[in-house]
C-alpha positions in Angstrom: 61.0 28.1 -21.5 58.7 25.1 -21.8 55.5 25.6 -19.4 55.4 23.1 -16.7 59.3 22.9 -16.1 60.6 24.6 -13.2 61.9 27.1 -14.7 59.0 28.7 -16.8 58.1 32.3 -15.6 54.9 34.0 -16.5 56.8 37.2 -16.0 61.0 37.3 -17.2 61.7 40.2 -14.7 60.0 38.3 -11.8 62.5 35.7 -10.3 61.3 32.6 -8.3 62.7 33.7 -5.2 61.2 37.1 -5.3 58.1 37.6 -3.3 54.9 39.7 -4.3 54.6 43.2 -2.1 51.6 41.5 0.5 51.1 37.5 -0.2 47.9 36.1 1.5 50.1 34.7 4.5 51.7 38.2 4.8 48.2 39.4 5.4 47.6 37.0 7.7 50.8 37.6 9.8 49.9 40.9 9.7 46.4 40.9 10.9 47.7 38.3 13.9 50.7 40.4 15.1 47.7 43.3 15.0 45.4 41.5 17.4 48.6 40.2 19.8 50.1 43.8 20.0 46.7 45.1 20.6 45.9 42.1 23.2 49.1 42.8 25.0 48.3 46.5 25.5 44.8 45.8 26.0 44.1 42.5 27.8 40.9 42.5 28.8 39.5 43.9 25.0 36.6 41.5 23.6 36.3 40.1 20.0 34.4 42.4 18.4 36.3 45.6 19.8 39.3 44.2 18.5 37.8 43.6 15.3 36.8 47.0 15.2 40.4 48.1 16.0 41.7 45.6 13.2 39.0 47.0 10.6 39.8 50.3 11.1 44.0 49.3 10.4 42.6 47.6 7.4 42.9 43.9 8.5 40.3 41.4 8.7 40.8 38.9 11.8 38.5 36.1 12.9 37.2 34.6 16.1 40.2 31.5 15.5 43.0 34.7 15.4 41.4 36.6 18.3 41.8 32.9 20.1 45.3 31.7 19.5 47.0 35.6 20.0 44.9 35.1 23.4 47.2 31.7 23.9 49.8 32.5 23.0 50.1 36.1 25.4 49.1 33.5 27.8 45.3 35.5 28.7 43.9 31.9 28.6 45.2 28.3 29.0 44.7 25.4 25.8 41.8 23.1 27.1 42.8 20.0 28.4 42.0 16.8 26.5 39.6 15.1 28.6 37.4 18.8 28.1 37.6 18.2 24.5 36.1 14.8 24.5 33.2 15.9 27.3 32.5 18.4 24.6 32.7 16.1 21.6 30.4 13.9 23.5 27.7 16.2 23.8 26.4 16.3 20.0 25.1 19.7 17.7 21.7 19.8 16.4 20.8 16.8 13.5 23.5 14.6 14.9 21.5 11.5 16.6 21.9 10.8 20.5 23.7 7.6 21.7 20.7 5.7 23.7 20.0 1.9 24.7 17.1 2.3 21.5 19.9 3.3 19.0 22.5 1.1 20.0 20.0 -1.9 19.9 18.9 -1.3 16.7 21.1 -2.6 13.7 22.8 0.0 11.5 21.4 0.2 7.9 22.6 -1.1 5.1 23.0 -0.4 1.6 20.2 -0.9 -0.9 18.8 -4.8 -1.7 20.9 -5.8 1.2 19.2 -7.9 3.6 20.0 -7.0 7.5 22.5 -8.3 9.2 20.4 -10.2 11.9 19.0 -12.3 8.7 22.0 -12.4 6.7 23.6 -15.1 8.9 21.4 -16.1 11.3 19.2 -18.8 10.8 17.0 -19.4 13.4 16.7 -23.1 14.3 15.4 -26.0 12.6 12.0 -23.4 11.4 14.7 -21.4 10.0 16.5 -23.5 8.1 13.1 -25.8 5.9 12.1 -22.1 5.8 15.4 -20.7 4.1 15.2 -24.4 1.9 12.2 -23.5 0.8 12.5 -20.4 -0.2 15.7 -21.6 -2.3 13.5 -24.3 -3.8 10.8 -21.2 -4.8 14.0 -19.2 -6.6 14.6 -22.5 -8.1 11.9 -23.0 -9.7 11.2 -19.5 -11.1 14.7 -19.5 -12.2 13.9 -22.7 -14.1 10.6 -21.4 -15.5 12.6 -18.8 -17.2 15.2 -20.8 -18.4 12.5 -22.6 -20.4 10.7 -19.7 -21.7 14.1 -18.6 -23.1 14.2 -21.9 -24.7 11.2 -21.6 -26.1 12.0 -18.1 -27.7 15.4 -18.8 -28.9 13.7 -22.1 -30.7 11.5 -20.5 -32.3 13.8 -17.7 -34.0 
């Protein structure tokens, strides 16, 4: 068979419906109906004592496992929306706070780009002879270099 069709096999005896012995997910089904069945015999059993139990049956379960069998037995109830966003709210270590200081001060922008508060703003009548004049400054270097090129390309 051609690789890349459908129908290439690495192995001829192995069909495509045929499933390996334990896939990843089979592990994972396994380890979870582990931690329910032990949950539901043992309700009150904490992480790491089922983790014990699991490691011992030859499964490895996480805290996220542990969590959802407990939801799903019904030992605890899913957090409500409005917890979520109180907890979302309050930021982990290296993220910045949300104060009056931040909020007033413009985000940053990329590289050779001037802020925003000068980008379209003015400023008045100063403002404007003083953004003229600047123009008239770029003006003239830009002219200066013009005639240098001039010069050089005359030359050659």
């Amino acid at each position: 068979m051609i690789p890349g069709s459908r129908h290439w096999r690495l192995n001829p005896g192995h069909s495509i419906g045929d499933k390996d012995p334990v896939m990843a997910s089979d592990k994972g089904k396994n380890a979870f109906a582990f931690v329910k069945d032990y949950l539901g015999k043992k309700k009150d059993a904490s992480f790491a004592e089922v983790a014990e139990a699991a490691k011992s049956a030859g499964h490895k379960i996480y805290p996220i496992v542990y969590g959802r069998a407990q939801l799903l037995l019904g030992h605890v109830k899913a957090g409500k929306k409005a917890a979520k966003k109180k907890i979302a709210a309050k930021r982990g270590p290296g993220r910045p706070a949300k104060n009056a200081a931040t909020r007033a001060m413009p985000a940053r922008r990329g590289p050779g780009r001037p802020p925003k508060a000068a980008a379209g703003n003015v400023g008045g009548l100063d403002g404007l002879v003083a953004h003229v004049r600047g123009l008239e400054r770029e003006r003239d270097q830009l002219r200066s270099t013009i005639e240098k090129l001039r010069g050089l390309l005359d030359n050659v």
